[in-house]
N, C-alpha and C positions, 0 to 999 in steps of 0.2 A: 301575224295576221296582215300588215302591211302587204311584206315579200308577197302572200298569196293573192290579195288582191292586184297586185301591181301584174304578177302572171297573167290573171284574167281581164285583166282591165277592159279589152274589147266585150268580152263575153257579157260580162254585169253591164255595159254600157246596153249592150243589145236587150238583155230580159229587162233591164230597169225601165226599156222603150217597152217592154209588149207589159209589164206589167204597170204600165201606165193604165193600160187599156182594160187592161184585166183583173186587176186591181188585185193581180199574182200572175205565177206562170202555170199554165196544165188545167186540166179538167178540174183539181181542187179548188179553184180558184173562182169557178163561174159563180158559187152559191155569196160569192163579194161583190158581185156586180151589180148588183140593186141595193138600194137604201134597205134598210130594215134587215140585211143579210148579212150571213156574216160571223153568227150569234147574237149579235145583238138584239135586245129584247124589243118585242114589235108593241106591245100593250101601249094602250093610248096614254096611260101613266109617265110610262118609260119616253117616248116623245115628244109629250109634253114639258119633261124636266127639261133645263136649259144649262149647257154646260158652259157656253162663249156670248159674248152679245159683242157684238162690233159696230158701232157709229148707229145702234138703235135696233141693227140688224139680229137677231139671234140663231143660234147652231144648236139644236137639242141634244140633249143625250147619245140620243140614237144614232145621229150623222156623227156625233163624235167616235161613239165606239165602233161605228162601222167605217170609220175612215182609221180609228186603230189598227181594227183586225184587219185591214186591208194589206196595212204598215205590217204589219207579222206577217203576214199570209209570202206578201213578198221577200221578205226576210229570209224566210225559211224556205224558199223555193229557190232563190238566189242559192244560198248556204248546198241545198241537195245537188244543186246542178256540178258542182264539186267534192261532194261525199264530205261534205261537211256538216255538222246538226245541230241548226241551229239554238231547238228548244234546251239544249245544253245550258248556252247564255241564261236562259231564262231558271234553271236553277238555283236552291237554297236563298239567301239572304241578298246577295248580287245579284241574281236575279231579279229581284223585285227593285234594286235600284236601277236595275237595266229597263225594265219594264219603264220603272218611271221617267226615265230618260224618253223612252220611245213615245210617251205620253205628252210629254213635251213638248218634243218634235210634231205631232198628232197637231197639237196646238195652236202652235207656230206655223203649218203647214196650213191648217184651216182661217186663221186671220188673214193672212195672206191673201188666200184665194176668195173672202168677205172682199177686202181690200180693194183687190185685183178688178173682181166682177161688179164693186160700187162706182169705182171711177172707170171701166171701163162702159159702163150705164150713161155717168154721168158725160162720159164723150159721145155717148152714142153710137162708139162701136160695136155693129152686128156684121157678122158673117154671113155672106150672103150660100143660097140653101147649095148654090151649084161648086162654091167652094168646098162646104160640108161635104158634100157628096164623092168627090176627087179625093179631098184627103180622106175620107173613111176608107171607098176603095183601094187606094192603096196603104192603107194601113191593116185592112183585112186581109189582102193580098200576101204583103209581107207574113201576117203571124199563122195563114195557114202555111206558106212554104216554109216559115222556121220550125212551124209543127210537123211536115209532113204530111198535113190535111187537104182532103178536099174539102168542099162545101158541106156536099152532105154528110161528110165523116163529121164536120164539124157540129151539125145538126143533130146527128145521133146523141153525141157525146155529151150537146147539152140536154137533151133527152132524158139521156142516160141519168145525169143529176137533178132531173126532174125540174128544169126550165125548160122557154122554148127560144127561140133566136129569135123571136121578135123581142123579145126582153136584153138580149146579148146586144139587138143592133141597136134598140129604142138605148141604152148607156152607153155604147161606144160611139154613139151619133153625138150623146150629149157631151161626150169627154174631148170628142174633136172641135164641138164647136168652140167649149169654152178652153181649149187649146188654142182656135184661132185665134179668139176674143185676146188672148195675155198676146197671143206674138204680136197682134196689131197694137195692142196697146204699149208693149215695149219698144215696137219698133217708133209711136209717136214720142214716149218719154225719151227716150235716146236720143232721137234725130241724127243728124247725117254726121259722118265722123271721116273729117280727113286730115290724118296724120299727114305734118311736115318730117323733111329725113330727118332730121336734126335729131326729132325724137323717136323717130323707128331706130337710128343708130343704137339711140339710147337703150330702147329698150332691147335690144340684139345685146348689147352689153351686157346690160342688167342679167340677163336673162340666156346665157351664152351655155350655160349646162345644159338645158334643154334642145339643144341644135348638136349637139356634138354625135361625131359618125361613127368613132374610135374614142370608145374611155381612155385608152392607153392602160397597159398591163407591163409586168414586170414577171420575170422567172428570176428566184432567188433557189440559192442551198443556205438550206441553215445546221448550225451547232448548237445544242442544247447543253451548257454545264450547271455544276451544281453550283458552281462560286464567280463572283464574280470577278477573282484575283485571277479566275484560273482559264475565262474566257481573257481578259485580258492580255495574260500570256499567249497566247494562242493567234490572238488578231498582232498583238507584237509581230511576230515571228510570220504571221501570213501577210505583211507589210513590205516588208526584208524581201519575202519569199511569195514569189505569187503561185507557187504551186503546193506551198503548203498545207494551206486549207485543207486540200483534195488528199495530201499525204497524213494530215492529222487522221483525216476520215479511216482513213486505209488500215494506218497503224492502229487505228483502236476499234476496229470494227464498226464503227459506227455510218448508218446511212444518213447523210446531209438532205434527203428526202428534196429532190428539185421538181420546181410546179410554176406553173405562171397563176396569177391573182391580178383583180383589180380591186379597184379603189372601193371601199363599202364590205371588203370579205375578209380583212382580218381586223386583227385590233390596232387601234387607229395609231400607237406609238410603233409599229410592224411597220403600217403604209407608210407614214412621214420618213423612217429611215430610209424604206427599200428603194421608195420613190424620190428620194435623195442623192443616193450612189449614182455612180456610172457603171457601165459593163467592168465587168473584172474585179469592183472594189469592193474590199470587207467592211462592213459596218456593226457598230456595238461596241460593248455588249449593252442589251438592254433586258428589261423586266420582263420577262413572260409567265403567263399560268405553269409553263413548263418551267423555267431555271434560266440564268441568264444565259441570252440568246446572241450567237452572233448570225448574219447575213452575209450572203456573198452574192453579188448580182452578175449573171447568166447572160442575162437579154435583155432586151427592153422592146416595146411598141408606144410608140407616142403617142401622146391625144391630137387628133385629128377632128374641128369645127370648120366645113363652109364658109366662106367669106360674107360678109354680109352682101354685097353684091348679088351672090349666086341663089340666096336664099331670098331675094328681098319680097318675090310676092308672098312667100308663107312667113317671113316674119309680121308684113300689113297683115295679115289674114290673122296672125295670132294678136299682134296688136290694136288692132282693130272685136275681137272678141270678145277678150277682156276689159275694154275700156267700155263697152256695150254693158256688161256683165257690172263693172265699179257705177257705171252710171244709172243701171237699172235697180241696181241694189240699195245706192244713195237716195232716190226717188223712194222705193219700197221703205226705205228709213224714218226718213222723212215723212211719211203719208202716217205709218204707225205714230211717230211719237206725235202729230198731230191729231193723232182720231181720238175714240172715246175707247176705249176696252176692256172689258170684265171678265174676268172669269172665273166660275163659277164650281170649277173643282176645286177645294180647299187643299187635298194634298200637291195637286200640280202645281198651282197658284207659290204653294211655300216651296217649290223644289227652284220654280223661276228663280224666287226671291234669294233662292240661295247660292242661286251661280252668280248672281248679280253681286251681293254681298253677302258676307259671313255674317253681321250680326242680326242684318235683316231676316236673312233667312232661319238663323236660330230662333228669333222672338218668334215667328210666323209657327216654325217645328211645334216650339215650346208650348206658344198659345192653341194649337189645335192637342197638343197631348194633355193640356189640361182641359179642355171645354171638353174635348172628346176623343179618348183614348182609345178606344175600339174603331175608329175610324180605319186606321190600318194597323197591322200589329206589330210592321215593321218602321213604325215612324222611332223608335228609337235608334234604330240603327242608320237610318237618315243621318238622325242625330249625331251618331259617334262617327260617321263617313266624313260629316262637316266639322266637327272638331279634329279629325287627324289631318283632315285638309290645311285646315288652319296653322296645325301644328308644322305642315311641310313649308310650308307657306312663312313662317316665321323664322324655320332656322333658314334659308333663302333667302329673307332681308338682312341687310347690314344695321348694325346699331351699332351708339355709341358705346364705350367700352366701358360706363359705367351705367350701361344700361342692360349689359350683359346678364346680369344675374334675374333681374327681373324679366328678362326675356326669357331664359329655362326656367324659372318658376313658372309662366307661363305657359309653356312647351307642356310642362310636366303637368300641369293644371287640366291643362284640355286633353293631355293623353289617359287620364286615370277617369277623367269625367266620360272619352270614348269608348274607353274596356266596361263603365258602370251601365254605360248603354247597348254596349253590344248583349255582357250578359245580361239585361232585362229581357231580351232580342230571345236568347238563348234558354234562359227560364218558359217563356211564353208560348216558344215554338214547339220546344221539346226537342232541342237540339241538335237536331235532323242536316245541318247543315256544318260541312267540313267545309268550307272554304271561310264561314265566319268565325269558328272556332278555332280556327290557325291564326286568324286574323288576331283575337284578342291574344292567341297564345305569345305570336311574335309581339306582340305588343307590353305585353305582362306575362314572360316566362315563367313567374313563379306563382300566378296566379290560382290556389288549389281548386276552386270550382270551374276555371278553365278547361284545365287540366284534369279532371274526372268528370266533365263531360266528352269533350277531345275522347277522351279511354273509353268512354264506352260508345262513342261515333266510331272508331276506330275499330273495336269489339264487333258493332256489326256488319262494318266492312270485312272482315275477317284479316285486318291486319296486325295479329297478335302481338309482333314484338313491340312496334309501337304502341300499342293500346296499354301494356307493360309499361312501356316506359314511361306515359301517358298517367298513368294509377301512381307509380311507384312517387312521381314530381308530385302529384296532389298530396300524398301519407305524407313525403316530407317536408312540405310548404306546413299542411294539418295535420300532424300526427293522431288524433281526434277523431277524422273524418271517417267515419262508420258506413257510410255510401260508399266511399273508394276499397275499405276493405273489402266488403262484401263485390262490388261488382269485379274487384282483381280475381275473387278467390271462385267466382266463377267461369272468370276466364281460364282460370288455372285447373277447374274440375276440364274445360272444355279444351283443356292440350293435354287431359290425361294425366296431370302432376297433382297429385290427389292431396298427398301430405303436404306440400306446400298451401294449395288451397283449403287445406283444415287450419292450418297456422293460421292465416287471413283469417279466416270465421272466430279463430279460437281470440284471436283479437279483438275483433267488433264484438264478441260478447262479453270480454270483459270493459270493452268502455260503454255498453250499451247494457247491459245487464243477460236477464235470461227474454231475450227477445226471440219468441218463437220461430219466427222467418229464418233468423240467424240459427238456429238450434235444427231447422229441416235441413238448412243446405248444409250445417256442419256434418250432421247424421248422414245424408247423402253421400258424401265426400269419404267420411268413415266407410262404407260400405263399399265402396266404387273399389277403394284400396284390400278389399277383405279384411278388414277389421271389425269386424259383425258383434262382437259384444258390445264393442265404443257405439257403434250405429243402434243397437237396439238400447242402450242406457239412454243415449241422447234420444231418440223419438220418444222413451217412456216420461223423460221429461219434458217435452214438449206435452206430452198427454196430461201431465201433472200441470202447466199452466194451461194448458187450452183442452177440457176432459175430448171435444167432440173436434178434435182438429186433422181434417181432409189428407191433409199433406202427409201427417205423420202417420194415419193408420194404412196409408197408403204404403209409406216407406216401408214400414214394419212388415205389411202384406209382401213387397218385394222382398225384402230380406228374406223371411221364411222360403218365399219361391224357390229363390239362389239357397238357399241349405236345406232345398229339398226337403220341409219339414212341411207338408202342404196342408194340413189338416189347420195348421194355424195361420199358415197362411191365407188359409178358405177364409177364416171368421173374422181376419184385421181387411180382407176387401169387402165382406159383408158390410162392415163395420163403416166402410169407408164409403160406399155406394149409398147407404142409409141418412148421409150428410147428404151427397149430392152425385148425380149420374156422373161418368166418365166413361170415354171407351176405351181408354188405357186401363184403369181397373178392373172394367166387364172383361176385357180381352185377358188380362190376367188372369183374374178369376176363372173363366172357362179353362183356362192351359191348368191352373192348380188341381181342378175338377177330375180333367185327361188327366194329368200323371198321378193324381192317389185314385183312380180308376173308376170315381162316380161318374161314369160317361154319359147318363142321363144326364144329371146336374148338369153335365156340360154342354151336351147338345139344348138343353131350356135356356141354357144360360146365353149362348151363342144366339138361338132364333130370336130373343127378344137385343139381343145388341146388333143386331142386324137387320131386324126389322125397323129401329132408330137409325141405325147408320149401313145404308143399303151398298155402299162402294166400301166397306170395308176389307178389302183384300185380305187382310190380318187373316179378318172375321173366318172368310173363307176358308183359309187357308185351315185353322182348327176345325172346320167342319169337315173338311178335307183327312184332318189327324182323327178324327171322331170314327168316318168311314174305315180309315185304315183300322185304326184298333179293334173296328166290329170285323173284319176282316173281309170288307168290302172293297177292292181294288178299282173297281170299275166306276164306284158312285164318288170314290176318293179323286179319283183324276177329274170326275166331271167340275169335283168342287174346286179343287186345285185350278181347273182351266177356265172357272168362271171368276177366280182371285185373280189371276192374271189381267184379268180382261179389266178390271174393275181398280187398277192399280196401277200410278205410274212413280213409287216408291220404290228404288234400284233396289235397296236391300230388300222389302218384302219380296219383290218381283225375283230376286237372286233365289230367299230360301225358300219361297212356290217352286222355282223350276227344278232345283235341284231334287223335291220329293216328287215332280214328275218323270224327271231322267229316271231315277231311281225305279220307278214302276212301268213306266214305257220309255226305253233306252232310245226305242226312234223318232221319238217327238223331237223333230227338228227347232220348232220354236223356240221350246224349252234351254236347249241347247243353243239356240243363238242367243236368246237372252243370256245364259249363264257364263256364255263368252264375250258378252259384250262387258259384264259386271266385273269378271276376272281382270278383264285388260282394264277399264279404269281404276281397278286395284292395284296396275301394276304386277299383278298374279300371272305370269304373260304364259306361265310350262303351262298352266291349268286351260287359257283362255286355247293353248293352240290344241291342246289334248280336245279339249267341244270341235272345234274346227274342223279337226281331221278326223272327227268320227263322222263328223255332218257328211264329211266328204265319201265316206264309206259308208253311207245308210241310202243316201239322197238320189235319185233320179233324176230331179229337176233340176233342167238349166239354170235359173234362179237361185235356186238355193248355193249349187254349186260356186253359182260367179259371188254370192254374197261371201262365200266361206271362203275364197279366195281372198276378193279383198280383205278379209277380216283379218287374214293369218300372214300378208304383206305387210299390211298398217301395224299388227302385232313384231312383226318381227325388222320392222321400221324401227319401233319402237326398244328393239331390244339392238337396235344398232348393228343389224347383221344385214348390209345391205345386200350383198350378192343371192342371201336369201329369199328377202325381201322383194328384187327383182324378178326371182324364180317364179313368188306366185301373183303375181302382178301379171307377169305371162301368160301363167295360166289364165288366169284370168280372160285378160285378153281373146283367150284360144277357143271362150266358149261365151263369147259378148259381139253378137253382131250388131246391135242398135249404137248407132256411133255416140248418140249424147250417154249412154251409157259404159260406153268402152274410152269416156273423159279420165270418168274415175282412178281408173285402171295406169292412164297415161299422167296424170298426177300424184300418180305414186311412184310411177317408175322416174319421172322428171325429181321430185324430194327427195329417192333413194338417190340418184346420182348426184344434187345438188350438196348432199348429205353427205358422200362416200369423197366426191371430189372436191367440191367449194362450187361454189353459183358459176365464178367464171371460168371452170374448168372441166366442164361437159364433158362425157367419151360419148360417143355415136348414140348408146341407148339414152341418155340424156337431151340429144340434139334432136333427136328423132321425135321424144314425146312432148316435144315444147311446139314440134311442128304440125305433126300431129291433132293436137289440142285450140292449134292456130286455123287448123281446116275448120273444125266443126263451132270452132268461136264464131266463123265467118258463115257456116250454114244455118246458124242461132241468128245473125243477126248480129253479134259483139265484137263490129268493126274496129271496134279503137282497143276490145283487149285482144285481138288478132293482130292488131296495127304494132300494139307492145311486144309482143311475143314472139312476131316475124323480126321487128328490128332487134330486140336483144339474140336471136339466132345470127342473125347476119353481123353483129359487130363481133360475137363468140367468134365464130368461124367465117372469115366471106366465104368460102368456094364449098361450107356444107349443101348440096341440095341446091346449087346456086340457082338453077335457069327455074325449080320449084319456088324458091321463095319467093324469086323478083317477077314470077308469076301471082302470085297471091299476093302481094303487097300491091300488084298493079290492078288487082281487083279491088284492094279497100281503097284507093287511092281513087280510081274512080267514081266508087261511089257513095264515097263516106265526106 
C-alpha cells in the first residue's frame, strides 16, 4: 500500500485539497457538506448528546459523526480514484478496528480545530471578508477545472442531490475562512525563521536521500545452485577465469537472466553484495528463496546528488517547512496537554488509552466489557489485538537471562488470553469473518473450535479443500466434536462424495445418539448414492423419534419420486405439507401428481403454489407439463414462456427452454439461453449445436452477431483459436455500431493474445488492440486508449505507425 501511495503521491495531495472543501470528492460527497449530513442523525436528541468538550467548549454527537463520515466519505473516494475499494478495509473484525482507528483520528482532528479556533479568538484573529472572497474564488475555480465543470453544471449536480449552492457556498466560505483563521494563526506561532548555513548543511546532510537525481543501479547475471559447495566451486573457477561464468551458463544450459535493479527491489542481502562488486566481479554465494546464489556484475550507474550549493534555495525551502511544521506542532502540543478534555465516547476514549499504554488501555477495555458489554460486540477483540501487541512487544525487548522464562510465560499468557477473546469475537458474531479466524488459527493451530469454524467460513466461501482440511484439524484436536462431523459430512454430500459423508454422520450418531438432524442428513446422503433401503430405514427412524418430522416425510416423499413409486410418494408430501407449507414439496407433489396421471390434482395443486409463490418459474414450468400431457402445445409454450420470464435460476431456465426448443425449434431465446447454460457447463459441442441453428433460423442482425459472438467465446474456450477468429469475423461483417463491434475486437485481441502470448501479436492481434483504442477515445476512455496505443507501439513501432502517433496525439492533447 506504501509502493501505491508513493505512485500517486501528487494525485492524493490534490483530492485531499478539493476534499478539504468537499468534505469528499464528486457529486457523492455534497450530501457532507452541511452539519447534520452525512447520515448522521439530525433529532434534537442525537445533537444534543456530547461526544468532546474542549476547555468548556463542546462538539455533539452530530458534528462528531458528521466530521466521521466526512473522514470516510473521502477515504473512499481517494481509494476509487485508483480502482481501489476502500469499504474492503472496513470488513469483518478489522474492520471495525479500522473503524476505530479512524474514529480516533475523527477526535484528534476535532480538538485540534476546538483548539485551533479558541486561541485563534483569543488573538483576535479574523479574516478579513475580501480575503475570504479571493481564496474561495480561487478554490472554486480550481475544483470546477479539476472537475471539468462549469458553474451551472456545477449547480445542476447539486440540484441533482437535492441541495442548492447557496448551501455548497455558505460551507465552503466557512471552510476558507476558518482555513485562513489556522494559516494566520500558525504563521504568528511560528514566527520568522532564518536558518544559518551551518545548519541548512546540516540538514542537506541529514537528509541527502531526498535530493538524489540518480539512485544508482546495478545490471547483474546470476546463478542459482542447489548447494552451496557447489556454487563455491563454480565462483572458484570464475575467479581463475573471468570468462567462466558465461561458459558454466553455456555448458549447462542454464540462463544467468541479466537486468538492472535499484536499491529497494530485491532482497536487501542481493543489494549489499551486488552494490559491493565492481564491473566484471563474482560475488557469493549467498542465500536466496531460490538456492545458493551467485552474482556477476555487468554495469553499474552511480548515485548521483546535487551539491549543496546548487540546491541551496530548495534545501531553505524544505528546511524552512519543516521546522515551521516541528514548531507548529510543538505549540499544538503543548496547548492540548495544557487545556482541559473530555471525551465522551467510552469505546474511543479506551482505544486512545490504549496506544498510550497497554495496561491502561486493557483496565479501560476490561472495565467497559463489564459495566457494559453490548456496547460494541467487538470490544473483545480489541482486547486479543492488545494483548498480541503486547506479546510482539515483549519478545522485541531484551531481558535478563534469568528473566527469560518468565518472559515466555508471559508471551504465552497473553497469546492464549488473545485466541479466548477472539473466539468470544467469533461465537458472538457468527463467524462471518475470515481474516479473524486465520488470525486465531495462526495463533492456536490446533485450536478445534477455531478450526470448525474457519471450515465452515471456508464452506461458504466455496473453498472446499481447505474447509476439509479446516474440519479434518478440528476431529483431530476433538475427536468428540459432533459439529465438525456434521458440517464435513455436508460438505462432503456437496462435492458429491456421498459414502464418505454417510461415514461422517454415521459418526456423529454414534457420539450423539439417535439425533434426528443427524439421522435426515445421514438418510439424505444414503439416497444421493442410491442406496434407497438405507434412506428409507433411516427416515422411518427418524419418524420413530420425532412421529411429525418435516424433514423426513419430505425425504421419504423424494425417495418415492426417484423410484418412481408415486402413489406413496403423493401421501409422504401430503404428510409433509400438513406440518408446514414448502414450495419444494408443493412443487414435488404436483410433478408426483403429473407422472402417476392425476393431472387434475396437479393442476389444483400447482394454482394454489403459485398463487403463494407467483415468480415460481418451477411452478410454471409444470403447468407448462400439465398443458402438454392434456395435449395442448400452444397453452404449454405460453406457460413455459412465462417461467422463463419469471426466473433467473440457469438450471430452471436450461430445462424451460430445452421443452420450448423441443415444441418450437425457432424460438431463438430458448436457444440462446440453452447455449448460454451449455457453455457454462463446459458442454461446449451442445452450446455450438444452439448457436448454429440460431444461425440457420434467424433473420435478424442481432441475433445473428449475438450467435456469433457466442460460438467465438465458445470456441475461445475450447482453445481452437483460428476458429474462434473465424467467427469473431463474422461477427464483425454484420456489426456496424462501433461500441458494439468492441466486442467482437476483444475476442479477436484474447484469441491472439491466447494463440501467441500478450507480447507476440500477428497483425489480427495488432489490429484489434487498435481498433479498440479508436472507440476507447470516441467513449471518452482517454487513459485506456492512452494504454492500448502505447502497448501497440512498444509491440511493434512501425505497426500503423503515422495511425498511432496520430491517436496518441489526440489523447495527449486532451487528456
Amino acid at each position: 500500500m506504501n509502493r501505491f501511495f508513493d505512485r500517486h503521491k501528487k494525485t492524493i495531495i490534490w483530492i485531499m485539497v478539493i476534499g478539504f472543501f468537499l468534505g469528499s470528492v464528486g457529486l457523492a460527497a455534497f450530501q457532507y457538506m452541511r452539519p447534520g449530513g452525512g447520515g448522521s442523525s439530525s433529532d434534537s436528541s442525537s445533537e444534543k448528546r456530547v461526544a468532546l468538550v474542549v476547555n468548556g467548549e463542546e462538539v455533539t454527537n452530530a458534528e462528531f459523526q458528521n466530521a466521521y463520515d466526512n473522514a470516510i466519505e473521502r477515504q473512499k473516494s481517494l481509494y476509487s480514484q485508483f480502482g481501489q475499494d476502500f469499504s474492503r478495509l472496513l470488513e469483518g473484525a478489522s474492520g471495525k478496528l479500522y473503524e476505530l482507528r479512524m474514529k480516533s483520528r475523527t477526535v484528534e482532528s476535532l480538538i485540534e480545530r476546538e483548539l485551533v479556533a479558541q486561541e485563534a479568538d483569543k488573538r483576535g484573529i479574523k479574516p478579513q471578508s475580501g480575503e475570504v472572497d479571493q481564496k474561495y474564488n480561487e478554490q472554486l475555480d480550481s475544483i470546477l477545472n479539476q472537475q471539468g465543470w462549469t458553474l451551472d453544471q456545477l449547480k445542476r449536480a447539486l440540484s441533482a442531490q437535492g441541495r442548492s449552492f447557496d448551501e455548497f457556498e455558505k460551507s465552503m466560505r466557512e471552510s476558507v475562512r476558518q482555513q485562513l483563521k489556522q494559516e494566520e494563526l500558525k504563521s504568528q506561532v511560528v514566527g520568522d525563521i532564518q536558518p544559518a548555513d551551518e545548519e541548512l548543511k546540516s540538514y542537506y546532510d541529514e537528509n541527502i536521500d531526498q535530493y538524489v537525481e540518480n539512485p544508482g543501479r546495478v545490471k547483474t547475471s546470476n546463478l542459482v545452485f542447489n548447494t552451496q559447495s557447489g556454487a563455491e566451486s563454480v565462483k572458484k573457477k570464475a575467479e581463475e577465469n573471468p570468462d567462466y561464468f558465461e561458459e558454466y551458463a553455456e555448458e549447462n544450459d542454464l540462463d544467468p537472466n541479466p537486468g538492472w535493479f535499484s536499491k529497494g527491489e530485491k532482497p536487501r542481502n542481493v543489494e549489499d553484495l551486488a552494490f559491493s562488486l565492481e564491473v566484471g566481479e563474482v560475488g557469493g554465494p549467498i542465500k536466496t528463496s531460490d538456492g545458493w546464489e551467485l552474482l556477476k556484475v555487468e554495469d553499474k550507474e552511480e548515485r548521483s546528488v546535487p551539491e549543496f550549493e546548487e540546491i541551496r534555495d530548495q534545501v531553505r525551502d524544505d528546511y524552512v517547512n519543516q521546522e515551521e511544521q516541528k514548531r507548529y506542532n510543538d505549540w499544538l502540543e503543548q496547548v492540548k496537554g495544557e487545556g482541559t478534555i473530555e471525551i465522551r465516547l467510552p469505546v474511543v476514549k479506551a482505544y486512545r488509552k490504549a496506544q498510550e499504554s497497554f495496561q491502561e488501555g486493557l483496565e479501560a477495555y476490561l472495565e467497559l466489557k463489564s459495566d457494559n458489554p453490548s456496547i460494541d460486540p467487538y470490544l473483545p477483540y480489541y482486547i486479543g489485538r492488545l494483548y498480541e501487541r503486547r506479546t510482539s512487544g515483549l519478545r522485541e525487548e531484551e531481558s535478563a537471562e534469568d528473566e527469560e522464562a518468565e518472559v515466555q510465560e508471559k508471551i504465552e499468557e497473553y497469546r492464549q488470553k488473545a485466541v479466548d477473546n477472539y473466539m468470544e469475537v467469533v461465537r458472538e458474531t457468527g463467524a462471518g469473518a475470515g481474516d479473524l479466524l486465520n488470525r486465531v488459527v495462526q495463533l492456536d493451530s490446533d485450536n478445534p473450535e477455531a478450526n470448525f469454524y474457519l471450515g465452515r467460513y471456508q464452506f461458504q466461501q466455496k473453498q472446499y479443500s481447505s474447509a476439509a482440511s479446516s474440519f479434518e484439524k478440528a476431529i483431530e484436536a476433538r475427536p468428540d466434536y459432533v459439529a465438525a462431523y456434521m458440517e464435513y459430512g455436508k460438505l462432503l454430500v456437496e462435492l458429491r462424495n456421498y459414502e464418505e459423508a454417510a461415514e461422517k454422520y454415521r459418526k456423529a450418531l454414534d457420539l450423539a445418539g439417535d439425533n434426528v438432524s443427524i439421522l435426515n442428513n445421514l438418510a439424505d446422503a444414503y439416497m444421493k448414492s442410491g442406496q434407497y433401503e438405507k434412506a428409507e430405514e433411516t427416515y422411518n427412524r427418524v419418524l420413530e423419534e420425532s412421529p411429525n418430522n418435516f424433514e423426513a416425510f419430505k425425504g421419504l416423499g423424494d425417495l418415492y419420486l426417484e423410484q418412481e413409486n408415486y402413489e406413496e410418494a403423493v401421501d409422504y408430501y401430503n404428510d409433509a405439507l400438513s406440518v408446514r407449507a414448502d414450495l419444494e414439496a408443493s412443487l414435488n407433489l404436483a410433478r408426483a401428481y403429473l407422472n402417476s396421471g392425476r393431472l387434475e390434482d396437479a393442476k389444483s395443486e400447482l394454482d394454489s403454489t403459485l398463487t403463494a409463490n407467483p415468480y415460481s418459474g418451477e411452478g410454471y414450468m409444470l403447468v407448462g407439463d400439465y398443458y402438454r400431457k392434456k395435449d395442448l402445445p400452444d397453452r404449454a409454450l405460453e406457460e413455459y414462456r412465462q417461467g422463463l420470464s419469471r426466473t433467473q435460476n440457469q438450471e430452471i431456465r436450461s430445462k424451460i427452454s430445452k421443452r420450448i426448443v423441443d415444441l418450437a425449434p425457432e424460438d431463438t431465446e430458448a436457444r440462446f439461453t440453452l447455449a448460454r447454460a451449455y457453455r457454462d457447463q463446459h458442454v461446449y459441442d451442445s452450446a455450438i449445436d444452439q448457436y448454429e441453428s440460431i444461425l440457420e433460423i434467424t433473420g435478424e442482425s442481432s441475433e445473428k452477431r449475438e450467435a456469433y459472438l457466442g460460438l467465438g467465446e465458445v470456441y475461445l474456450n475450447k482453445t481452437d483459436y483460428d476458429k474462434a477468429k473465424e467467427f469473431f469475423e463474422e461477427g464483425l461483417s454484420v456489426t456496424e455500431d462501433p461500441v458494439r463491434r468492441v466486442s467482437f475486437y476483444e475476442g479477436l485481441l484474447k484469441a491472439d493474445e491466447e494463440q501467441h502470448g500478450e507480447d507476440q501479436l500477428s497483425e489480427v492481434g495488432k489490429e484489434a488492440l487498435l481498433k479498440i483504442a479508436e472507440v476507447n477515445i470516441n467513449q471518452g476512455s482517454r487513459s485506456e486508449a492512452k494504454k492500448k496505443l502505447e502497448r501497440l507501439a512498444e509491440l511493434d513501432p512501425e505497426y500503423r505507425k503515422d495511425r498511432v502517433q496520430e491517436l496518441l496525439g489526440q489523447v495527449n492533447a486532451t487528456g
